[in-house]
C-alpha positions as CSV (number, residue, x, y, z in Angstrom):
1,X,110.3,87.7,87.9
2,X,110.5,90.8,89.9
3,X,108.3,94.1,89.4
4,X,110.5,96.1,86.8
5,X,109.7,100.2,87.5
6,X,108.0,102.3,85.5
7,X,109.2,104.9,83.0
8,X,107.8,107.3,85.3
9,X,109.0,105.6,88.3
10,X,112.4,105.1,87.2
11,X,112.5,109.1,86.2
12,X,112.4,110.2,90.0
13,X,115.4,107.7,91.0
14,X,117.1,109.3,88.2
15,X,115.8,113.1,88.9
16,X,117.5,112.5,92.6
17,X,120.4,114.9,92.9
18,X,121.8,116.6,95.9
19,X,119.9,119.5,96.1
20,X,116.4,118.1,94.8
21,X,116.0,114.8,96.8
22,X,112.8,113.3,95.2
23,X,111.2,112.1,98.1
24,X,107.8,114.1,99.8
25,X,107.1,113.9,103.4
26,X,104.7,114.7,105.7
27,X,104.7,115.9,109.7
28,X,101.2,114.2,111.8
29,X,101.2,115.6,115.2
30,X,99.4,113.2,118.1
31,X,97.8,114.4,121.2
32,X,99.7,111.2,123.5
33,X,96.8,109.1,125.2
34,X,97.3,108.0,128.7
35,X,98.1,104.7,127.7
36,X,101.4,106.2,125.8
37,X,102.6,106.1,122.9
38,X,106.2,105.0,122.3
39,X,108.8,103.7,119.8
40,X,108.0,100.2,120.7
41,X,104.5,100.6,119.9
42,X,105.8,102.7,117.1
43,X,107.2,99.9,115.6
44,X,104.8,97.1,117.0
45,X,102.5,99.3,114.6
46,X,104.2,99.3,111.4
47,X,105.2,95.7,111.8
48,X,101.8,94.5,112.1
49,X,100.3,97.3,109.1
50,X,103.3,97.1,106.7
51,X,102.1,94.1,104.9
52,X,99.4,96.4,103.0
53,X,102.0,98.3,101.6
54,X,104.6,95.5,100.5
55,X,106.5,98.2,98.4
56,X,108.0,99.0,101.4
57,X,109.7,95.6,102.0
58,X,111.4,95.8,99.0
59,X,114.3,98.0,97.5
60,X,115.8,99.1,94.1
61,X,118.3,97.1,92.0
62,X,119.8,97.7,88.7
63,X,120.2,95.3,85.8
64,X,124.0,95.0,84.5
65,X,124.4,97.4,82.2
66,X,121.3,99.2,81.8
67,X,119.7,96.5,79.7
68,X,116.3,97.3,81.1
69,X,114.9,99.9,84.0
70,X,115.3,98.5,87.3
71,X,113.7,96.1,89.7
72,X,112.2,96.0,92.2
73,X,113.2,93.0,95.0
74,X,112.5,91.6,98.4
75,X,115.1,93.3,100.6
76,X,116.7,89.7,102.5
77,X,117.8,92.0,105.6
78,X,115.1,94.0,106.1
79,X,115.0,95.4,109.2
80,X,111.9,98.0,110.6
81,X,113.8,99.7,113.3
82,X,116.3,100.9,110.6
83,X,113.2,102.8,109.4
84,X,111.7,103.8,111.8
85,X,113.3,105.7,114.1
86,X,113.3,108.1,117.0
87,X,114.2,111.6,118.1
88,X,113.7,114.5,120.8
89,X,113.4,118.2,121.1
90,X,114.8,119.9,123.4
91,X,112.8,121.6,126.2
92,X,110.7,123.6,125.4
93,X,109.7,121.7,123.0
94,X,108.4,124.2,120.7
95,X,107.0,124.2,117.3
96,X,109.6,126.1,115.5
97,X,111.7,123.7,117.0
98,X,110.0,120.9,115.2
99,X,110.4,123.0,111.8
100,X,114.0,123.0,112.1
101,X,114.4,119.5,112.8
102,X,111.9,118.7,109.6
103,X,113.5,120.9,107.6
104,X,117.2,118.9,108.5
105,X,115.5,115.3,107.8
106,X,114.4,117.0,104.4
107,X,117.8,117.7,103.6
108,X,119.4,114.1,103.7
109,X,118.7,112.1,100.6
110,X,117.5,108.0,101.2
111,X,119.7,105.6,101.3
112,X,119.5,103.5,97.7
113,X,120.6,100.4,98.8
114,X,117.7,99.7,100.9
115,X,113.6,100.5,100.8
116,X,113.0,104.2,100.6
117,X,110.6,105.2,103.5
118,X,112.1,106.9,106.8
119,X,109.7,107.3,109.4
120,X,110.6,109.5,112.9
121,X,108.7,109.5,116.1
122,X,109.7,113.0,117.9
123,X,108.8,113.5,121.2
124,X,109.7,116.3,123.5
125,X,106.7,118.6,121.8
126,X,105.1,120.7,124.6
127,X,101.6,120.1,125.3
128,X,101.9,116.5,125.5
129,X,102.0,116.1,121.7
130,X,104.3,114.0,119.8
131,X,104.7,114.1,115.8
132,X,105.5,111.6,113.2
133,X,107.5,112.5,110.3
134,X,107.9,110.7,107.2
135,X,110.0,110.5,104.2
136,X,108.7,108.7,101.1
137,X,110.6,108.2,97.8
138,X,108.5,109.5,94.8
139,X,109.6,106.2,92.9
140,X,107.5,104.0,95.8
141,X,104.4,106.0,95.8
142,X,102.2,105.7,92.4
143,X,98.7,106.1,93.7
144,X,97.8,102.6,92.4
145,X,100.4,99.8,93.2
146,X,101.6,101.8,96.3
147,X,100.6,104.5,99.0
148,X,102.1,106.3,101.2
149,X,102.6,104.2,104.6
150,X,101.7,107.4,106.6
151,X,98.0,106.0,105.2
152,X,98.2,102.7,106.7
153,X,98.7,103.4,110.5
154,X,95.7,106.0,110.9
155,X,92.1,104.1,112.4
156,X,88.8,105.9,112.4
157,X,88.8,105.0,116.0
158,X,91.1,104.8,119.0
159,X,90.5,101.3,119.6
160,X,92.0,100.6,116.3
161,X,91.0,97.7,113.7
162,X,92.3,94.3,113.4
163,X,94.8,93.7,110.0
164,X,95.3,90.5,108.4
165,X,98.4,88.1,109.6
166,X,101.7,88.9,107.7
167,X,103.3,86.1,107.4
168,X,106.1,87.7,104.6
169,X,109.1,85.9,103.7
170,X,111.5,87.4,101.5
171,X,112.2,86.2,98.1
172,X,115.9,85.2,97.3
173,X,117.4,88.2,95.3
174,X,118.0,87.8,92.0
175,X,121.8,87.3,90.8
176,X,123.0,89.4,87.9
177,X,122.7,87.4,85.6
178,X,119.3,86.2,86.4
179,X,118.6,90.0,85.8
180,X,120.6,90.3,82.0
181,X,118.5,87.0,81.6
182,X,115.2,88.3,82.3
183,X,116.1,91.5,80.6
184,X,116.6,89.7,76.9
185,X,113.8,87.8,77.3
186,X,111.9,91.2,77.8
187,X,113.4,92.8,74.8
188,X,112.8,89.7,72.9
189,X,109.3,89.5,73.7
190,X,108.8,93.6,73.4
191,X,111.4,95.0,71.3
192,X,110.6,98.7,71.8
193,X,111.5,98.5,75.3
194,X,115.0,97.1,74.6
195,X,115.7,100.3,72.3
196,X,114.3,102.5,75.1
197,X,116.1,101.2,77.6
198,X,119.3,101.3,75.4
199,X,118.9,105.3,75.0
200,X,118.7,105.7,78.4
201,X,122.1,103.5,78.8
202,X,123.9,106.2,76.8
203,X,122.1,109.6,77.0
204,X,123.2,111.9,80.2
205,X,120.7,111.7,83.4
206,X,118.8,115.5,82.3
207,X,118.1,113.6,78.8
208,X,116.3,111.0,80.1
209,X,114.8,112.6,83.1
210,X,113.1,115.1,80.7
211,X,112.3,112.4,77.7
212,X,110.4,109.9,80.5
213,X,108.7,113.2,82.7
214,X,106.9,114.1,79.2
215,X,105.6,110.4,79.2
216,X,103.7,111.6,82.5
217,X,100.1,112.0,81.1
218,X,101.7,114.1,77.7
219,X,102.0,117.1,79.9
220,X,104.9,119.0,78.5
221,X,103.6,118.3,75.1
222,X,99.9,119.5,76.0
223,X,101.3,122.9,77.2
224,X,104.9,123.8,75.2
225,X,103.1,125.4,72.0
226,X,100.5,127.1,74.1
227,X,101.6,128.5,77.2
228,X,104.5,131.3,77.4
229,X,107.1,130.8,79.8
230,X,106.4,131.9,83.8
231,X,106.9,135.5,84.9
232,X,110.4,136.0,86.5
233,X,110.5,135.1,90.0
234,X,113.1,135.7,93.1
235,X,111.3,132.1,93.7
236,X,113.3,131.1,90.7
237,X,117.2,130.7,91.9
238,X,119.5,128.3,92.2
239,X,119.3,126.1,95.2
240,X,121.6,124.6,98.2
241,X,121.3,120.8,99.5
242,X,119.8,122.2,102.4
243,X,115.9,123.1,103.3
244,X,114.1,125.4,106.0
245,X,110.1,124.3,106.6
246,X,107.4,126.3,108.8
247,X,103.5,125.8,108.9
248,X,100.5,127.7,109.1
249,X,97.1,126.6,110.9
250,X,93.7,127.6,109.8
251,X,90.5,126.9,110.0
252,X,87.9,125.4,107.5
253,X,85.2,127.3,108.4
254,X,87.0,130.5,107.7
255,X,86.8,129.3,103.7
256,X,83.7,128.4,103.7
257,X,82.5,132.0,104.8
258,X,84.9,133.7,102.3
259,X,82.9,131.3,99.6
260,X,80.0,131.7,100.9
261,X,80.3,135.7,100.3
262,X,82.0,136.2,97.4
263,X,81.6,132.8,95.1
264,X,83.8,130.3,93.7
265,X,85.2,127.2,95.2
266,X,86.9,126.8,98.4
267,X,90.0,126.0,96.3
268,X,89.9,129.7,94.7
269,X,90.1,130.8,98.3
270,X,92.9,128.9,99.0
271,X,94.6,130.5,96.1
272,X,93.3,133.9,96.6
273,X,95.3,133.5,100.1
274,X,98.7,132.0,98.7
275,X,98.4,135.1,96.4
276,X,98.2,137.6,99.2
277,X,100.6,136.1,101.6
278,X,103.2,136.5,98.6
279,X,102.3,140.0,97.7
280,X,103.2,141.4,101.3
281,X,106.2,138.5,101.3
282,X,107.6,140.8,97.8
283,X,106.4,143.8,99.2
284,X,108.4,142.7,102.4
285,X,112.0,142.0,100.3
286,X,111.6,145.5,99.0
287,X,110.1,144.2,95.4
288,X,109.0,146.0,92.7
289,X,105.2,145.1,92.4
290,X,103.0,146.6,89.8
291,X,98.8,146.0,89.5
292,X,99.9,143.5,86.7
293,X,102.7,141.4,88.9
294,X,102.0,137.8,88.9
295,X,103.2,134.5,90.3
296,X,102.5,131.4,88.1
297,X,101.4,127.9,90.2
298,X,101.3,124.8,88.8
299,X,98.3,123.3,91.0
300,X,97.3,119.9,90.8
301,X,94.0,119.1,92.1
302,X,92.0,116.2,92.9
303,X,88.9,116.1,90.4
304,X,85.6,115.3,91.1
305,X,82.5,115.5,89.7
306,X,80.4,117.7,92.3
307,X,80.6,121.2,91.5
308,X,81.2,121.5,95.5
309,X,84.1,119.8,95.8
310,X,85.9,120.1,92.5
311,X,89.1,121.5,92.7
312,X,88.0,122.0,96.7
313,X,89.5,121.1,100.3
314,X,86.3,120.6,101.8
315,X,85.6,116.9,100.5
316,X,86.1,113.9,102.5
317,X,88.3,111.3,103.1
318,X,87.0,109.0,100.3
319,X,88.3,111.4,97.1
320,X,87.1,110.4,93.6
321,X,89.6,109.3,91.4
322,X,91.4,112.0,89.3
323,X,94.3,113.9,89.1
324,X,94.3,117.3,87.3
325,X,96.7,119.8,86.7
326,X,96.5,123.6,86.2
327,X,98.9,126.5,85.7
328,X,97.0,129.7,87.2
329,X,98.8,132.9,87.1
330,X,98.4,134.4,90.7
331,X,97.5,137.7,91.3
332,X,100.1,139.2,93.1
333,X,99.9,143.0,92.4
334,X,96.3,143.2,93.2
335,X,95.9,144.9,96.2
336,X,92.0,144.3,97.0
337,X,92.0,140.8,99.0
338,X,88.1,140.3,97.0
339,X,89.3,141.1,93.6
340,X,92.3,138.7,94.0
341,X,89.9,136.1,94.5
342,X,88.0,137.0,91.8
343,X,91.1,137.1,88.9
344,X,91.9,133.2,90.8
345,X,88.0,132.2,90.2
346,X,87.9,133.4,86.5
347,X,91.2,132.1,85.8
348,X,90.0,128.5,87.3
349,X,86.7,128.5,85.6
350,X,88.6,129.0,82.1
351,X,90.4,126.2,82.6
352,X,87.8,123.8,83.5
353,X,85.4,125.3,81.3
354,X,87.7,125.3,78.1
355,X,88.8,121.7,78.8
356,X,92.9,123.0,79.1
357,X,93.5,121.5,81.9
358,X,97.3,120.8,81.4
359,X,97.7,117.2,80.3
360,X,95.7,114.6,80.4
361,X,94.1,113.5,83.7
362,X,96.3,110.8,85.4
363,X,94.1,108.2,86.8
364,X,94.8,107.6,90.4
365,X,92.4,105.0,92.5
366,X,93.1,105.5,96.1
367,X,90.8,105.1,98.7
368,X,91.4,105.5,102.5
369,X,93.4,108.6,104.0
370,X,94.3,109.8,100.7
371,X,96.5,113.5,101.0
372,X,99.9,111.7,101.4
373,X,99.5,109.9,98.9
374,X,97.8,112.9,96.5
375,X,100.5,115.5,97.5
376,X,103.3,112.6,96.4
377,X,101.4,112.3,93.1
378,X,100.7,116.1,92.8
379,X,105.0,116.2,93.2
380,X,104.9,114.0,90.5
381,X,102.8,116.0,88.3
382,X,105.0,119.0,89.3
383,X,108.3,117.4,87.3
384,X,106.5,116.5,84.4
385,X,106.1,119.9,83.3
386,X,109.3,121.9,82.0
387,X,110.0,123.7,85.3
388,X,110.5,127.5,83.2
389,X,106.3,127.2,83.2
390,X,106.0,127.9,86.8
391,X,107.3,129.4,89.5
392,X,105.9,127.5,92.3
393,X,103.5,124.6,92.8
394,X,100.8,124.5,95.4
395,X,99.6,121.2,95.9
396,X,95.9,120.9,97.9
397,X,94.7,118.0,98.8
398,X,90.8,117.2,101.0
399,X,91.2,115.1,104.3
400,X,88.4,113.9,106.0
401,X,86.3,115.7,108.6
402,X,86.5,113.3,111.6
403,X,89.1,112.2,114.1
404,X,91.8,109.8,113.3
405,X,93.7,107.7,115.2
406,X,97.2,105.9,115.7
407,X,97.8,103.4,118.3
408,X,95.0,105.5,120.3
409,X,96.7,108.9,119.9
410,X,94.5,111.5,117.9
411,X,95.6,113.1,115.2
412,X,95.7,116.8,115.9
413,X,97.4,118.6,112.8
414,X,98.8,117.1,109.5
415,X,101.2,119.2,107.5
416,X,102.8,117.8,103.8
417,X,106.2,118.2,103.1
418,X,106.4,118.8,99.3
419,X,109.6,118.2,97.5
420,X,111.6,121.2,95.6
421,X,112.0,121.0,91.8
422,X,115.8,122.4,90.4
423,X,115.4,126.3,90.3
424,X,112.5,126.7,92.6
425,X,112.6,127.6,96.2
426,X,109.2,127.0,97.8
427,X,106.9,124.4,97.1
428,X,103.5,125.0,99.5
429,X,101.4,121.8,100.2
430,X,98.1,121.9,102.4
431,X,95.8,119.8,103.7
432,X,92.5,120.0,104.9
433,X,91.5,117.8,108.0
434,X,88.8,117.9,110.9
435,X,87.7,121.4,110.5
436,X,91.7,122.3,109.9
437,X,93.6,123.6,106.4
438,X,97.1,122.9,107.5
439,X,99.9,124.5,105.3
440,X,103.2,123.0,105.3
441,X,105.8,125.4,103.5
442,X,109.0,123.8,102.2
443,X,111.8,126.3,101.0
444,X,115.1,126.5,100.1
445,X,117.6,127.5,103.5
446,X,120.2,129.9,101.5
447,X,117.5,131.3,99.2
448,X,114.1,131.5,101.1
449,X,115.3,132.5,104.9
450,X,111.6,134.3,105.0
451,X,109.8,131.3,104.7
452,X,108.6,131.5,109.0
453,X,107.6,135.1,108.2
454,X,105.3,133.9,104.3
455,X,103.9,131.1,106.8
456,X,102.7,134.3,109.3
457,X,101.4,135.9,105.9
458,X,99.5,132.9,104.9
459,X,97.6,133.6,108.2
460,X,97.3,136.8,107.5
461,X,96.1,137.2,104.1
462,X,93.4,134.8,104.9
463,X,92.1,137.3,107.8
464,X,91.9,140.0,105.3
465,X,89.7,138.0,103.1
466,X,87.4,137.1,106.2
467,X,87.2,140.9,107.2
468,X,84.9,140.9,103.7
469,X,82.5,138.9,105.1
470,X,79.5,140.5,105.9
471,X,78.3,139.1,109.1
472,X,75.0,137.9,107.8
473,X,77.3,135.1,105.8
474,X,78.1,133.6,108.6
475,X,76.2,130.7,110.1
């Protein structure tokens, strides 16, 4: 009998609408070795890797009626070169250029009737770089039974690793009525399911997106009597169908000096520079912005249980096993860079140390390459709150600290794509990776035409924090 979805699972395919496509992405860029590195190999790659991810062999179908959540089944015509793919920039070849073109591959919703991955190789970057961008249904990627497939063609070296033979054949798909069949014998054997599945049938999509969210980890119904709803927000319009993306690069080191001086995790740092870099973004749009302004994230975190790497983007590749999730009012109207990062610190060490974490924390077992995988599932996290909590979420997620590899061609930069919930327009993702922190800044086009300029303040604010530093910190 084929894999039925999840609640949760079956909430995104619902949850995908024209303007918030549920799927999260993520842009690699590749110094190219001498050997090359081509479509061919491209695919010659993921054909001989996409066995460890069988999710993405198989596609979405719906029982007659609505008698029970969908299926998952073998997809009979699969075909790799349908998804993965190619493109070009032109010359120059620039990196704003690459933006744009993300930010349009964003924009176009998967395609339903087939398995709901896209991957693009883009060459054409100056420098002799070329970038991999992928798309990744949220339904596909649950941390346990499924990963992202960016995961799987990374190697600790550049020889690369040998993979088990894949010797896949696709089950027949199922006929209709083999699907009704299976459904009533599921609703025999497990009669709540038949009367959830019923509701669904006849409640309107927003009913049953909301009803299965909340069954993500209780975390609407951990937070809806306690916390008051977020501040208001020019981050909090409508938004279009369309999406702009820009990036910001910086360096490790810089956060573990700011830590070093002043206390707290790196993670608080992190924070303490989102905060800044939207105080001079308001301050930029003519905003009114008082000492008490705020901005309220939702900021899932990976959880671990050194006090270094907690809630941090300094860990390694090998994360421990826990998702949290905290709403932390940022400080927006402070204007000292240091006291920001204090109001962050003391607002993150009340959470932890009060246990009010928001909802419980979602189990996730992931090993390997991890931060595709952990942004998808901090998205996740993201819609199972009622979206008037927050304004944006900042999802941060550790990479490791060594060179990686793909079909010989190092891994230079690695920037998340996280996906916009209705009403908000920017989500900000980052991860950390071989002495990197690489932001990846996805906004709506008609709402959020700034976002190149808040990617320069992201850079920004975090020099104003290092210009704290006294210089005996460093070492």
């Amino acid at each position: 009998m084929p894999d039925r979805l999840s609640a949760l699972d079956a909430s995104f395919l619902y949850m995908d609408q024209p303007t918030t496509p549920m799927h999260v992405g993520s842009v690699s860029i590749f110094r190219k070795p001498r050997s090359g590195f081509d479509y061919d190999g491209l695919v010659d790659l993921i054909s001989s890797r996409i066995g460890l991810v069988p999710r993405y062999r198989q596609k979405i179908r719906e029982v007659p009626g609505r008698m029970a959540r969908p299926v998952w089944i073998d997809d009979v015509d699969f075909d790799v070169t349908y998804h993965v793919r190619r493109s070009a920039l032109p010359s120059p070849g620039t990196d704003r250029a690459l933006n744009d073109l993300v930010a349009r591959l964003m924009s176009r919703p998967l395609d339903h009737t087939r398995p709901l991955w896209e991957m693009y190789l883009v060459d054409g970057l100056a420098g002799g770089r070329v970038a991999l961008v992928t798309k990744t249904h949220q339904a596909m990627v649950d941390g346990v039974a499924s990963i992202d497939i960016g995961q799987v063609v990374l190697d600790d070296t550049s020889s690369g690793r040998r993979t088990p033979d894949d010797d896949w054949v696709a089950r027949r798909e199922p006929t209709p009525w083999r699907l009704v069949y299976d459904a009533v014998g599921e609703a025999v054997a497990r009669p709540g399911n038949a009367v959830e599945a019923a509701r669904d049938a006849v409640r309107d999509a927003a009913d049953t997106v909301t009803k299965v969210a909340d069954v993500a980890g209780g975390l609407f119904s951990a937070v809806r009597a306690a916390v008051r709803p977020a501040p208001v927000s020019p981050l909090n319009v409508p938004i279009s169908t369309q999406r702009r993306f820009a990036t910001a690069r910086t360096d490790l080191e810089d956060y573990r000096a700011v830590r070093r001086a002043h206390g707290g995790t790196i993670n608080d740092v992190v924070l303490a520079v989102v905060s800044g870099a939207l105080r001079n973004w308001l301050l930029s749009r003519g905003a009114t912005v008082s000492p008490t302004t705020t901005m309220r994230a939702m900021v899932p975190l990976s959880v671990r249980g050194d006090a270094e790497t907690t809630g941090s983007i300094a860990g390694a590749g090998l994360l421990g096993n826990q998702i949290a999730s905290f709403l932390v009012d940022l400080p927006v109207g402070e204007p000292n860079p240091v006291l920001r990062m204090h109001h962050v610190a003391h607002a993150m060490r009340e959470h932890k140390e009060s246990g009010q974490s928001v909802g419980a924390n979602a189990l996730v077992r992931v090993g390997g390459f991890a931060p595709p995988t952990l942004h998808a599932l901090g998205a996740r996290a993201a819609n199972g709150f009622a979206r008037r909590l927050f304004n944006l979420i900042v999802t941060n997620v550790p990479g490791p600290q060594h060179a990686l590899y793909a079909a010989g061609a190092k891994l230079l930069e690695m920037y998340p794509v996280v996906p916009l919930a209705k009403g908000q327009s920017l989500a900000v993702g980052l991860t950390s990776y071989d002495g990197g922190v690489f932001y990846g800044l996805n906004a709506d086009r008609d709402s959020m035409s700034e976002v190149d300029e808040l990617g320069e303040l992201v850079t920004e604010s975090l020099a104003e924090l290092v210009a704290t530093v006294p210089k005996g910190s460093w070492r």
